[in-house]
C-alpha positions as CSV (number, residue, x, y, z in Angstrom):
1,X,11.8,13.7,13.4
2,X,11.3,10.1,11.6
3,X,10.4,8.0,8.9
4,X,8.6,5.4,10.3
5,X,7.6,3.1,7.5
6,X,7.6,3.3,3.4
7,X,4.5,1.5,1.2
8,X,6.1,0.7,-2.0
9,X,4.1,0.8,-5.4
10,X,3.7,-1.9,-7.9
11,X,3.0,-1.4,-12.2
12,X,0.0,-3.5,-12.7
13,X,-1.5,-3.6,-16.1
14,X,-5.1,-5.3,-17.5
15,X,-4.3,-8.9,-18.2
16,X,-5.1,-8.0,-22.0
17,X,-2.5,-5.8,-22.1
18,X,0.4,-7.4,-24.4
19,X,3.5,-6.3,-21.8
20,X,4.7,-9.2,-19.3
21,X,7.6,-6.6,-18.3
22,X,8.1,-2.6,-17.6
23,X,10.4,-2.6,-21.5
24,X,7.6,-4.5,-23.3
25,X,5.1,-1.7,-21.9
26,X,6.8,1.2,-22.5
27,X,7.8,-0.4,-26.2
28,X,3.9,-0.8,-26.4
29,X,3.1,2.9,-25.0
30,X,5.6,4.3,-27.6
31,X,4.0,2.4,-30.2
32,X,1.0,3.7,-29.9
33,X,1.3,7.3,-28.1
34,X,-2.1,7.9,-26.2
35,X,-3.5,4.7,-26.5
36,X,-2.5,3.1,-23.0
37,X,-4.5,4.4,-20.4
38,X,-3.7,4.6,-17.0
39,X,-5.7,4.9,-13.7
40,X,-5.1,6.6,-10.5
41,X,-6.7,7.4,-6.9
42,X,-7.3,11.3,-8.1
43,X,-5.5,13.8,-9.9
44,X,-2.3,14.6,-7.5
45,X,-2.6,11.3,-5.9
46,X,0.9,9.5,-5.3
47,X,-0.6,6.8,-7.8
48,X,-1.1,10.1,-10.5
49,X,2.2,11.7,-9.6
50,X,4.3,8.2,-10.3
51,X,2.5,8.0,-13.4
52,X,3.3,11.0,-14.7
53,X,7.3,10.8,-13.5
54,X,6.8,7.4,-15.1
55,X,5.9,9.1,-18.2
56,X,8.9,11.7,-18.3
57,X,11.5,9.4,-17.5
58,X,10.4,6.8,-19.7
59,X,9.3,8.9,-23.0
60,X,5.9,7.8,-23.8
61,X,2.7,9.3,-23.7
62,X,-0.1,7.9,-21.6
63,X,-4.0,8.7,-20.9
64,X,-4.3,9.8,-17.0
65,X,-7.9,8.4,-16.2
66,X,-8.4,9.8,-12.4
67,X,-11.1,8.0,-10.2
68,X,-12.2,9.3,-6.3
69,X,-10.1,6.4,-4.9
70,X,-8.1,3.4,-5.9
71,X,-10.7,1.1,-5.1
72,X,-12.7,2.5,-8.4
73,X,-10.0,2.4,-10.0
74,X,-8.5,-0.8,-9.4
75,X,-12.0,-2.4,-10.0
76,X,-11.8,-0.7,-13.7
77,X,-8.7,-1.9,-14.3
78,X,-9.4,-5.6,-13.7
79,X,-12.3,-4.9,-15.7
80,X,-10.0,-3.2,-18.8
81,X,-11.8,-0.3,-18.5
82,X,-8.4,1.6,-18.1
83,X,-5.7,-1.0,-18.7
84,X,-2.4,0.3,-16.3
85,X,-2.0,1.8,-12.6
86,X,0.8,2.2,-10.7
87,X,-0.8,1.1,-7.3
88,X,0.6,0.7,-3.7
89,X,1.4,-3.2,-3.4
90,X,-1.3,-3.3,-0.3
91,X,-4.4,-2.5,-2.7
92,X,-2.7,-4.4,-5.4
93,X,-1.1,-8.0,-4.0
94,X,-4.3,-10.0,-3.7
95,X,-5.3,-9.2,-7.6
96,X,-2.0,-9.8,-8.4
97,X,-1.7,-13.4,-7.1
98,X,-5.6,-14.5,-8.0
99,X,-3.9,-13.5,-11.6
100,X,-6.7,-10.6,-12.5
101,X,-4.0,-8.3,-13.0
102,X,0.0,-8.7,-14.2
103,X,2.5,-7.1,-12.0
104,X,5.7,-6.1,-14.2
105,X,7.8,-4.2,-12.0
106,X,7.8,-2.2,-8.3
107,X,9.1,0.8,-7.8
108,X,11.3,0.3,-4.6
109,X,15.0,-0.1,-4.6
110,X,14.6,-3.5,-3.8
111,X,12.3,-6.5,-4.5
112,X,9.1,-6.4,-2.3
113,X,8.3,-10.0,-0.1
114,X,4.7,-9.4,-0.4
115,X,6.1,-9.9,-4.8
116,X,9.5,-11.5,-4.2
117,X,9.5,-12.4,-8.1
118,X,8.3,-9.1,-9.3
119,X,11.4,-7.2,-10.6
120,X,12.4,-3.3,-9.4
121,X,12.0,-0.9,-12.1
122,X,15.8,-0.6,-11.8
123,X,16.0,-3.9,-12.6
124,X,13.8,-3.8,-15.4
125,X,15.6,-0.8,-17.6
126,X,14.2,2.1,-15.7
127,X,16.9,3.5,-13.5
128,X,16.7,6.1,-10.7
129,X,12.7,5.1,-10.6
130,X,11.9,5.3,-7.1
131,X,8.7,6.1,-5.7
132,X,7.3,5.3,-1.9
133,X,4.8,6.6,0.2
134,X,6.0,7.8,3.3
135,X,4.6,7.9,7.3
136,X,6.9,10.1,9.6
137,X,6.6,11.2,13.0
138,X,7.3,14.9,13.3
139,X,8.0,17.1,16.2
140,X,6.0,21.3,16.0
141,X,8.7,23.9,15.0
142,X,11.2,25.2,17.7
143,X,11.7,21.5,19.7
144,X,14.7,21.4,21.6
145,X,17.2,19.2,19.6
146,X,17.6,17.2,23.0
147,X,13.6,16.4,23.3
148,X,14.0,15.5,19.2
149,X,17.0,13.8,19.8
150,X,15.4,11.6,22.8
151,X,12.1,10.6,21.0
152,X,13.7,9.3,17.5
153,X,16.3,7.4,19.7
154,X,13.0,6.0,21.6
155,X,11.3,5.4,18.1
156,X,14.4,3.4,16.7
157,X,13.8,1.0,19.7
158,X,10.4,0.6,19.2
159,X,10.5,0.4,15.3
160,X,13.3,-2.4,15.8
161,X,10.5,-4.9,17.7
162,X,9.3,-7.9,15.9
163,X,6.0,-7.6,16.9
164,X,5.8,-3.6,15.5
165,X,7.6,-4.6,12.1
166,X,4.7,-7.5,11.8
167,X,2.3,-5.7,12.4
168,X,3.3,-2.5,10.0
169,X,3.8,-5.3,7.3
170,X,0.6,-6.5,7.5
171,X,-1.1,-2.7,7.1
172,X,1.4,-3.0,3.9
173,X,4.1,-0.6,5.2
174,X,7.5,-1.0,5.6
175,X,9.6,-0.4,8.7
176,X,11.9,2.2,8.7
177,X,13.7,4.8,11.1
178,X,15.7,7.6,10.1
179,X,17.8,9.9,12.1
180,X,16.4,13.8,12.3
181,X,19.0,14.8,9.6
182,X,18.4,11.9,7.4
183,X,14.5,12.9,7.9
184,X,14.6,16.5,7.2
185,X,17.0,15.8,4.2
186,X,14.3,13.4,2.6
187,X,11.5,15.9,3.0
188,X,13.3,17.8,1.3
189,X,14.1,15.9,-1.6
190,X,10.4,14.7,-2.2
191,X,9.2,17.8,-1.8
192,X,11.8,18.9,-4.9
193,X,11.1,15.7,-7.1
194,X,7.6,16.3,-6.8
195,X,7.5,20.1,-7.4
196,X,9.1,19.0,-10.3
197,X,6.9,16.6,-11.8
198,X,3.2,18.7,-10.9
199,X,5.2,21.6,-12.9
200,X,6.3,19.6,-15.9
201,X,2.8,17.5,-16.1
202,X,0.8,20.9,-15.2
203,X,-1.1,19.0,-12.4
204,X,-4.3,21.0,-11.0
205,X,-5.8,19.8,-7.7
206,X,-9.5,18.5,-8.3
């Protein structure tokens, strides 16, 4: 019925690690194929799944070091016990600007205000790397198109309050409103990118 708000993802690498942006680290991965690790929330996680699309469309091979969450994970990685993630910009932010981890590039279309100097990955050489996690609202199967129609127009009002944009932006999430079309056709779309990359990276669920 709606996208209601997008959480975008940040590269974050182990202070140690000799990239300050997204060419210097892929230059570094394909110097030494294997040798950069990278952590994630779990094997299929969004954090996994933008690694390995990060991998295919940039050419280099990384370790995938899964953890049961990104706390673990992100606790290794200021650590250097895994020395990359790809990390929603929620978990991430606070490390970021205490300067226990480097942020080289998000993975939104446009620059983040939680990170307004951190660069897209467009920006920094990698083009057509987008990668969001998504909240929708969604309506059961057979919903008249005039009860759909009614409730997103509803949610556009309410997603267009101050208070309700604040308050998603401090969770970390975006607000957003699409149209019924414009959500079905998205759905669709992630649902073929990512089909995509858990059949090239031969993905398993845990």
């Amino acid at each position: 019925m709606a996208i209601v708000g997008t959480v975008p993802l940040v590269f974050v690498v182990n202070p140690s690690v000799k990239a300050n942006n997204l060419p210097q680290l892929i230059a570094l991965a394909k110097s030494s194929p294997g040798a950069i690790t990278f952590g994630s929330a779990g094997n299929g996680s969004p954090q996994h799944l933008a690694g390995e699309m990060f991998k295919r469309m940039a050419g280099v091979d990384m370790l995938h070091v899964p953890y049961k969450g990104s706390g673990p994970a992100m606790t290794d990685l200021i650590g250097g016990q895994v020395l990359s993630m790809i990390e929603t910009v929620p978990a991430a932010q606070s490390y970021v600007k205490g300067g226990k981890i480097r942020a080289l590039a998000v993975t939104t279309t446009e620059r983040v205000a939680a990170l307004p100097d951190v660069p897209t990955a467009a920006e920094a050489g990698l083009k057509d790397f987008e990668v969001n996690s998504l909240f929708g609202i969604v309506a059961p199967a057979g919903t008249p198109a005039p009860v759909v129609d009614r409730l997103n127009g509803e949610l556009k009002k309410i997603l267009a309050e101050p208070d309700v944009k604040a308050s998603l932006l401090r969770q970390g999430a975006i607000a957003a409103w699409t149209t019924p079309a414009q959500t079905q056709s998205r759905i669709k779309a992630e649902l073929a990118k990512w089909t995509t990359v858990i059949r090239e990276a031969g993905v398993k669920p845990e």
